[in-house]
C-alpha positions as CSV (number, residue, x, y, z in Angstrom):
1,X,-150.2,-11.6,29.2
2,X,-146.7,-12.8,28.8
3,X,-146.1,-14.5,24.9
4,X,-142.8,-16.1,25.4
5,X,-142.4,-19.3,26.3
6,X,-139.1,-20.7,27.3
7,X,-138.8,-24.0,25.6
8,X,-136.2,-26.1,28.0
9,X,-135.5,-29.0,25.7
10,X,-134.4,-27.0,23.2
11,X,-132.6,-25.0,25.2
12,X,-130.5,-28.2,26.8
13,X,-130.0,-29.5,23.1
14,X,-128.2,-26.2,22.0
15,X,-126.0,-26.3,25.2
16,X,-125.3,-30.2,24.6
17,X,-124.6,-29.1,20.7
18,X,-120.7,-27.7,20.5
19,X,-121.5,-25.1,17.6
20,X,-123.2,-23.2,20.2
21,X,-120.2,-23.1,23.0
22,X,-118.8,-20.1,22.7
23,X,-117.8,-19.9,25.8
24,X,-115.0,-22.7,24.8
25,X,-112.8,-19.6,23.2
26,X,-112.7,-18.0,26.2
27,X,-111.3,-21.4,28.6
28,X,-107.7,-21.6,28.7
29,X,-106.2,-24.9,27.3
30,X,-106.1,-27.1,30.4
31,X,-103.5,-29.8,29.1
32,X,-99.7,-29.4,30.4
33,X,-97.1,-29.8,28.2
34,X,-96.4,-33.4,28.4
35,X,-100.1,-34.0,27.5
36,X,-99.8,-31.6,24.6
37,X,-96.4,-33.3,23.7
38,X,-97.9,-36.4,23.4
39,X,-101.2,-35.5,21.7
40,X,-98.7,-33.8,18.6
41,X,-96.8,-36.7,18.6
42,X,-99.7,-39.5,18.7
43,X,-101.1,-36.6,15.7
44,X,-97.8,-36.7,13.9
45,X,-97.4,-41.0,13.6
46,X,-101.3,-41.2,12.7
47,X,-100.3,-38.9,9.8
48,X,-96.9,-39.7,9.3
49,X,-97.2,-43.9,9.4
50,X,-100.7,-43.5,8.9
51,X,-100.7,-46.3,12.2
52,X,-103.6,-47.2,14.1
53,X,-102.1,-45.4,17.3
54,X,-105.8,-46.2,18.9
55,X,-104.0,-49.5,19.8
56,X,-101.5,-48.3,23.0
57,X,-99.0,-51.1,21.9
58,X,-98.2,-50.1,18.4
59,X,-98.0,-46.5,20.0
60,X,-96.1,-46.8,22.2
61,X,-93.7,-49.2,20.5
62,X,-93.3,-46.6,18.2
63,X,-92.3,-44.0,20.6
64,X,-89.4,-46.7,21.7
65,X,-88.5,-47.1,18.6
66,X,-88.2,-43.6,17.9
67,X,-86.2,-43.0,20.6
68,X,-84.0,-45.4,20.5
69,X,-83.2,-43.9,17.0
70,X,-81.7,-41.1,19.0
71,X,-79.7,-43.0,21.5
72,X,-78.3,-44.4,18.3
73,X,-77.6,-41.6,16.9
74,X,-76.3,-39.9,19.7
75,X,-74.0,-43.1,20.7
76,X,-72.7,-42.8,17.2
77,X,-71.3,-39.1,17.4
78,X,-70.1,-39.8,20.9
79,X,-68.7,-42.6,19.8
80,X,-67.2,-41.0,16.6
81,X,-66.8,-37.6,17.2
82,X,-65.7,-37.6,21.3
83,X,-64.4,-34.0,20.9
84,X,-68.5,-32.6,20.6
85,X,-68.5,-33.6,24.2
86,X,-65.3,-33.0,25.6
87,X,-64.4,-29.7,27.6
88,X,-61.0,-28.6,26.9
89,X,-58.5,-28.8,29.6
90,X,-56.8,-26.0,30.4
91,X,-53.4,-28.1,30.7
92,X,-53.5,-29.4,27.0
93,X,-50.7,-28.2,25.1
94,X,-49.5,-29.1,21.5
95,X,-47.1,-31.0,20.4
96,X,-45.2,-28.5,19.4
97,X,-44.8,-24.2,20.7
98,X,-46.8,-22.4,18.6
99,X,-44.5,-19.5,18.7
100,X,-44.5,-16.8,15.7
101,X,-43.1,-18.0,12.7
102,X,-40.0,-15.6,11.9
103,X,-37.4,-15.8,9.3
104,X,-34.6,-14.0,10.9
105,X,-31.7,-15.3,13.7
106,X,-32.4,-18.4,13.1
107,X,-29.6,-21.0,12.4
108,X,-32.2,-23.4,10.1
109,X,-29.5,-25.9,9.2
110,X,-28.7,-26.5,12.7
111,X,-32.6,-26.1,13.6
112,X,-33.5,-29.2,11.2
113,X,-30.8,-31.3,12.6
114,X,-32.0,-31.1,16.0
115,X,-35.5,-31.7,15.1
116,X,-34.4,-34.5,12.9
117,X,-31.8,-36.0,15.9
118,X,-35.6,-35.7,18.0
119,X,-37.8,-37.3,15.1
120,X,-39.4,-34.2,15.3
121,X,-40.4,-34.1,11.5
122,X,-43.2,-31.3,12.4
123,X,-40.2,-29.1,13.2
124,X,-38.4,-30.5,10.4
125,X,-41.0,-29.5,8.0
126,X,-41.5,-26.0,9.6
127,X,-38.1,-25.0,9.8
128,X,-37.7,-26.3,5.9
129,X,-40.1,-24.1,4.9
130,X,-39.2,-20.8,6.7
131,X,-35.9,-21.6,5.4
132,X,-37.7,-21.6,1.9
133,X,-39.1,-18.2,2.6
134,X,-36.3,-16.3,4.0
135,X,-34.0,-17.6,0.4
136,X,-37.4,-16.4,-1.6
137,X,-37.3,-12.8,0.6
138,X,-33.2,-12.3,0.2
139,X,-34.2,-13.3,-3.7
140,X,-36.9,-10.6,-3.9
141,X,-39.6,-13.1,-4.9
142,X,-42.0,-12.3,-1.9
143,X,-42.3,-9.4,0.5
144,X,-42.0,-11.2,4.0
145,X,-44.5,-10.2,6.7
146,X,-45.1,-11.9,9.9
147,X,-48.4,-11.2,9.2
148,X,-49.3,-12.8,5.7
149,X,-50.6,-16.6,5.5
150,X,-48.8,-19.6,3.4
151,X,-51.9,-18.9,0.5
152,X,-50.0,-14.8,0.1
153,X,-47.3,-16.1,-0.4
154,X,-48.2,-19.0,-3.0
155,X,-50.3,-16.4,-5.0
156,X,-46.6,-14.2,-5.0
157,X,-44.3,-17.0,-5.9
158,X,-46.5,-18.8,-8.2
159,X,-44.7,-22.1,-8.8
160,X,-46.7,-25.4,-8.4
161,X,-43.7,-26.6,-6.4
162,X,-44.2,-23.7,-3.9
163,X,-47.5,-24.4,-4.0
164,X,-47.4,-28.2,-3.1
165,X,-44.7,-27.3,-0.4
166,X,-47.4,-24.7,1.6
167,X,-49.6,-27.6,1.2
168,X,-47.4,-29.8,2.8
169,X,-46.5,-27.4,5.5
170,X,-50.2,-26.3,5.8
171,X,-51.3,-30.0,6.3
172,X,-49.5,-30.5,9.4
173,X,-49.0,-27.0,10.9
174,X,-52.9,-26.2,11.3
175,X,-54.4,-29.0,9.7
176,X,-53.4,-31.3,13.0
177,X,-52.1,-33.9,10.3
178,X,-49.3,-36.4,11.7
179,X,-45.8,-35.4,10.2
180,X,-43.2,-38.3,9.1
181,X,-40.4,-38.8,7.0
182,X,-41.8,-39.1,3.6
183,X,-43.3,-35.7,4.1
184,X,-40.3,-34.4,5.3
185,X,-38.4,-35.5,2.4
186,X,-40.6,-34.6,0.0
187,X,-40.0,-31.0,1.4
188,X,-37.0,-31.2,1.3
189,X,-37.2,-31.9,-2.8
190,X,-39.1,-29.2,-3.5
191,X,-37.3,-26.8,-1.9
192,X,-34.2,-27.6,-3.8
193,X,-36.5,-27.4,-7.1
194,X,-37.6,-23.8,-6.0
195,X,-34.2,-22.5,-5.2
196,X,-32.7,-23.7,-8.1
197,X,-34.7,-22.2,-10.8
């Protein structure tokens, strides 16, 4: 005689009861990614605003809100900041030939004076100061390479007048700043302060 009994109800209320589905570990995740995109961020307001995102309104009138955040933000920095999303053309030149900077046969006197007949005060100012550094190399007071940067030669010379001329020359060789007259000028002054002493 057979003792077990099968007891059906019992068995129905354990497969009803989700403790007892282990099966479930096994079943790949059927959402797609948009689902599962929104389910993290329906998850994240709940937590974050602590909203009552049961309500599709307030959901999704967050979601607009949030996104119009972006646009914002990313209007702003295109607005702002056009170069991020610019490609650069390959027929964009400077305003000026970035040629290397060299100190010798160079007539600086008559250099300045055409850049100065032009309004060129970017050439002005450039030509002022390699005319500063070829007096300081025929002095001895730097070692001139082609190769060193303004900064070598301010930590060799050591003057605060050299040092605010680099600056100036710094400013509007690679720091893209607009050149004008004052500046010029003002170059001009400190190089006769540096030759002088």
């Amino acid at each position: 005689m057979d003792t077990l009994q099968l007891d059906s109800a019992l068995i129905a209320q354990w497969k009803a009861d989700g403790r007892y589905d282990y099966d479930r570990e096994m079943v790949a995740d059927s959402r797609n990614l948009l689902e599962w995109i929104m389910e993290w961020l329906e998850e994240f307001i709940r937590k974050a605003v602590n909203a009552a995102t049961e309500n599709d309104v307030v959901f999704y009138t967050l979601v607009v809100l949030g996104a119009s955040l972006v646009a914002l933000v990313g209007w702003l920095l295109w607005r702002y900041y056009q170069r991020l999303f610019m490609k650069a053309e390959s027929g964009d030149t400077l305003d000026y030939d970035v040629e290397q900077d060299t100190i010798y046969g160079i007539d600086f006197e008559a250099a300045i004076a055409q850049a100065l007949a032009e309004n060129d005060y970017r050439q002005a100012m450039r030509m002022v100061y390699l005319q500063t550094l070829k007096r300081l190399s025929d002095d001895g007071t730097i070692d001139w390479q082609p190769s060193k940067t303004p900064m070598q030669y301010v930590r060799q010379v050591g003057r605060r007048e050299f040092a605010e001329l680099s600056r100036l020359f710094i400013l509007v060789r690679y720091g893209n700043h607009e050149a004008n007259e004052s500046m010029f000028l003002q170059m001009k002054e400190l190089r006769q302060l540096i030759i002088n002493n």
